[in-house]
N, C-alpha and C positions, 0 to 999 in steps of 0.2 A: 469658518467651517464650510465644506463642500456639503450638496447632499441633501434629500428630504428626511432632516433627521428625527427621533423621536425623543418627547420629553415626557414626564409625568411629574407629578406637585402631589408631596406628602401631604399628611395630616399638617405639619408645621410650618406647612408654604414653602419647605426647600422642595427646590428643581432638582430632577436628575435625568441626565442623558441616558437614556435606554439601549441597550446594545442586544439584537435579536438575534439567535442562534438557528442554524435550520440542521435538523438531520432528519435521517429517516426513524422509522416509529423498532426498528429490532432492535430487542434486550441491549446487546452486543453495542449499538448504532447510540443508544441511550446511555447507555456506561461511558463511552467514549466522550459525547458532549457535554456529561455531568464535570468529570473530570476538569473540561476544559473550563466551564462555566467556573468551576470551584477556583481553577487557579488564577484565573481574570478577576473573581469576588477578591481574593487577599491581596491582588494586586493593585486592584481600582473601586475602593470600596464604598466611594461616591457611586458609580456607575449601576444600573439597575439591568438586570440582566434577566430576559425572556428565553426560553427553550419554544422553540416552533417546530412540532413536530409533522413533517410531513409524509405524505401517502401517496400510493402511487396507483395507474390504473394495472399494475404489471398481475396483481394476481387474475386480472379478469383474461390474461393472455395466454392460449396456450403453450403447453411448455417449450413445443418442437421451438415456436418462437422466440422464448425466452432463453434459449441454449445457445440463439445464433445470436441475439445484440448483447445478451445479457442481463440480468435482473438487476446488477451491480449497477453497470454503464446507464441503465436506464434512470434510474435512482440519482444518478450523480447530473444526468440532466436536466430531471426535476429541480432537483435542489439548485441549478445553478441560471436554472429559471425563476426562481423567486429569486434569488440574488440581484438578476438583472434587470425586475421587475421591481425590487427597492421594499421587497417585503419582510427582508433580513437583511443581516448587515453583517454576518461571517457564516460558513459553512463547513462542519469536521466532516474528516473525511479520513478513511485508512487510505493511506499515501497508494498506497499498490492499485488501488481502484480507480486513480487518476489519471488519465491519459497523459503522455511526456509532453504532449502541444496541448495547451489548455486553449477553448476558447477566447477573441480579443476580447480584453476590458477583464480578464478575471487574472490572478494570481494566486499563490502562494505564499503569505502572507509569516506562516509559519510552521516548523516541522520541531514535534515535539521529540526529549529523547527517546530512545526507540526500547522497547522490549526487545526481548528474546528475540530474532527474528527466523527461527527454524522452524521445521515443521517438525510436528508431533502426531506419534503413533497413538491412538484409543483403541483397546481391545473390545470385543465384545465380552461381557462378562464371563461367559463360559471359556475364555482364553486365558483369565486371567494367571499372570506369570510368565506368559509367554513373549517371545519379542518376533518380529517379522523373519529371521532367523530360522527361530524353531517352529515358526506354524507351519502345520501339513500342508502339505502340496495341494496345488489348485484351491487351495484357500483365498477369498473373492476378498480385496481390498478395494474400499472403496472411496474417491477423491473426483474431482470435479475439472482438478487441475492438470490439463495436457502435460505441464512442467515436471510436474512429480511424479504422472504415470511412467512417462518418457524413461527419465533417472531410476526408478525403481524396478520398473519391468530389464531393466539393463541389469541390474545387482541384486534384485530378489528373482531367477529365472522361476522358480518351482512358484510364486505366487502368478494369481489372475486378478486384473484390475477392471472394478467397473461406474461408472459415472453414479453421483450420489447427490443431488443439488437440496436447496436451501439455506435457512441459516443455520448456525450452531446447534440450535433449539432442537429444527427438524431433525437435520441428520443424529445426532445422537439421539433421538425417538426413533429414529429409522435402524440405526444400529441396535440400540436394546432391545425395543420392541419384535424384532424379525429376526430371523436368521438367513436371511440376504447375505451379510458381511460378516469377517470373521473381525474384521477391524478396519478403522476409517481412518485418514492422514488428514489433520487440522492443522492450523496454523497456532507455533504454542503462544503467541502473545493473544489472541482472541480468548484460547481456552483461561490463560492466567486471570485475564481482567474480565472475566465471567465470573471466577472465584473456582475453577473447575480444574486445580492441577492436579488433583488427587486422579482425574481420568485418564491422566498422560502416564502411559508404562512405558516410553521411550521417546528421546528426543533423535531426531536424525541429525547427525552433523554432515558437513563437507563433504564429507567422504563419500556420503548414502544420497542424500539428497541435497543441491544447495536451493538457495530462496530465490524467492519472486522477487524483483526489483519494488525497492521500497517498504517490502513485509516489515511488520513489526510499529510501526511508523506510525501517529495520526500526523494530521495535516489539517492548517485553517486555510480554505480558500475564501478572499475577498474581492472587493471589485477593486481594481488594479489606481484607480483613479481615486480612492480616498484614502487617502495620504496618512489622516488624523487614525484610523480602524490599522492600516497598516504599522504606524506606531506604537499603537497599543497591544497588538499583538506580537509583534517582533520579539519582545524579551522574551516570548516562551521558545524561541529557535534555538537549539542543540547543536552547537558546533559542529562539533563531531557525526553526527544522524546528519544534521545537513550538508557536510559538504562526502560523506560515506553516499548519501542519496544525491546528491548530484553528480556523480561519478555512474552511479547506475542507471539513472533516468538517459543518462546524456548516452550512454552503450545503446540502452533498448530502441532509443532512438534512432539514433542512427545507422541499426539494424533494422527500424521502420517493423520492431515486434508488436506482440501486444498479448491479450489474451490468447487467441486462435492459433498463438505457436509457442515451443517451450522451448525457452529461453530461462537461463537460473544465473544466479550472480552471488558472490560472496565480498562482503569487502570487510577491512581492517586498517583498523588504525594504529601503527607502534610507532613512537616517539613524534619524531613531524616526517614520518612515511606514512602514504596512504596507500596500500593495497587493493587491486580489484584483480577478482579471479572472474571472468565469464563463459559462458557456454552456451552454447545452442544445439537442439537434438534431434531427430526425425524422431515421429511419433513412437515406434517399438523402441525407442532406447537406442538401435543397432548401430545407428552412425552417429556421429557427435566431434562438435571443436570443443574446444576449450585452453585458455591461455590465461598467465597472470601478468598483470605490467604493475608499475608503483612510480609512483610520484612524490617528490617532497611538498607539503603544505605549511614548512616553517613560514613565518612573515613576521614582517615590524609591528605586525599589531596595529597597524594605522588602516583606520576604514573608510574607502574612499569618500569622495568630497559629493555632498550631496548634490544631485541633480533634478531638473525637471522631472526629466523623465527615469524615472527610478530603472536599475536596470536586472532584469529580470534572467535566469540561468536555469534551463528544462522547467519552466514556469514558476522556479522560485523565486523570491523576493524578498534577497538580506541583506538589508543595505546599511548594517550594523554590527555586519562579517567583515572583517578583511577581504577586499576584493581581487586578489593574487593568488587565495589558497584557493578560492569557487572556483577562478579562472581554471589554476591546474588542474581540478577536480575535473570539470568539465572536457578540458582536453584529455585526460589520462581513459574517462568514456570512449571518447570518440578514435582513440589513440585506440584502443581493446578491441573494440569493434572492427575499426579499418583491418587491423590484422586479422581478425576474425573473417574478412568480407572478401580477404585478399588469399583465404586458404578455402574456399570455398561454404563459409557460410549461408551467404542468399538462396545459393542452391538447394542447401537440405532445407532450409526456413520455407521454401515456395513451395516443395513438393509435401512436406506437414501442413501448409495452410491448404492447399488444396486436396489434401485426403480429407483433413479435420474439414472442411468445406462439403464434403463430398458425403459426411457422414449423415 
């Protein structure tokens, strides 16, 4: 075995390998690594398993600061600072909050199946029954995400959107508690595994709004060099989520997006076709690409032949997938993109990061 690894000695003098979990200390961040903790317990039930909750210095930051690197990105670099420092030995993480280049020496280890992966409308209570539709005009929606203002202000003209940050907790304190907002746009897999879908009065599909590359998705990231953590986590990999999310990672990519521009993606899987719709927007909505391409991900079923060096695809790491379907996935991204880039995408992408820059 690689690694300064850890053990502990029961009452009965059995040894067990310890395997340290890091996430950060919100509701939300804790439900996620509980989960994963539980399915690694039925699966490894020798294995002794820590939750290391980490903290950050972000609330002592002020906000202007924390709007331009991010609270999220911040958070993910901590965490992947203990990682590197051997203080944990995996990291959940919601797929969407990972950068498409992960730092060297880290990977993705595993992507579990995905929720829901749309966004969902919250009324404020005095709405309730209403849907984005029929609320009054100049009615203040409020979301955090460029992507969804972008899409929304395009197809709800008569609404007004305005920026809404923290986690789940706050915002919907900030919706109830004020009359700021007539209603907030969440992502429905966060609100479901809070236990809060009774607050969703509507889901957006395709048509209204599409997702964030990766939404819906958790994700282990580990150190790309321990082989034996990368084994053990693999089985919890989703075929399907994973080779849907390497088709999207590998777009945004290549689009060189990220949070600071809106970018949305839709993919599908029917039969052994995998579908990817993507898009990119100037901040008002006004201008926008969009295109769909599809790829087959049939294969033999044979996964390729193990290697030294494990091989890794928009920072994943399945090397217990068939290696033909990732590939197409990956190219069918990059395929979406080029034609994206080729009809004038970069351009509205630079002139949204540099307004959203500017803001």
């Amino acid at each position: 075995m690689e690694g300064p690894y850890k053990y502990i000695r029961d009452g009965n003098g059995k040894v067990s390998r310890v395997i340290r979990i890091g996430t950060r200390k919100s509701q939300l961040a804790c439900i996620q690594t509980d989960s994963v903790a539980e399915k690694l317990k039925g699966l490894y039930p020798d294995v002794h398993i820590e939750i290391v909750g980490m903290t950050t210095t972000g609330d002592k930051i002020l906000d202007t600061a924390l709007s331009k690197i991010g609270e999220k990105s911040l958070f993910t670099k901590e965490l992947e600072t203990a990682l590197e420092r051997n203080e944990v030995d995996l990291v959940v993480h919601s797929l969407k909050d990972l950068p498409t280049a992960l730092p060297p020496g880290f990977t993705i280890g595993a992507v579990l199946k995905r929720e829901n992966p749309h966004d969902a409308v919250v009324l404020h209570p005095k709405n309730t029954g209403k849907s984005l539709d029929t609320l009054p005009d100049k009615s203040v929606i409020g979301t955090s995400s460029l992507r969804r203002a972008a899409q929304l202000k395009k197809r709800f003209p008569h609404l007004e959107f305005k920026d809404i940050r923290g986690n789940l907790n706050t915002r919907l304190k900030k919706l109830d508690e004020k009359d700021d907002f007539s209603a907030i746009i969440l992502a429905a897999a966060g609100l479901r595994r809070m236990g809060w879908e009774s607050r969703v009065s509507q889901i957006l599909g395709p048509e209204d709004c599409m997702y964030a590359v990766g939404q819906g998705a958790i994700a282990i990231e580990v150190r790309a060099k321990d082989k034996d953590i990368l084994e053990m986590v693999s089985v919890l990999h989703d075929p399907n989520t994973v080779l849907r999310c390497i088709a999207e990672r590998a777009f945004l990519r290549r689009l060189e997006g990220g949070c600071s521009v809106p970018v949305a993606v839709h993919t599908e899987v029917k039969g052994s076709q995998l579908y990817l719709t993507g898009a990119v927007y100037s901040l008002d909505g006004s201008d926008s690409l969009k295109e769909t391409m599809q790829t087959s991900i049939a294969s033999d079923n044979k996964v390729e032949e193990r290697v030294d060096e494990w091989v890794q695809r928009v920072g994943v790491t399945a090397n217990n997938m068939p290696g033909p379907a990732q590939d197409a996935s990956e190219k069918l991204g990059l395929d979406l993109a080029n034609l994206l880039l080729s009809k004038g995408a970069k351009e509205i992408l630079t002139v949204a990061r540099e307004l959203n820059d500017a803001r």
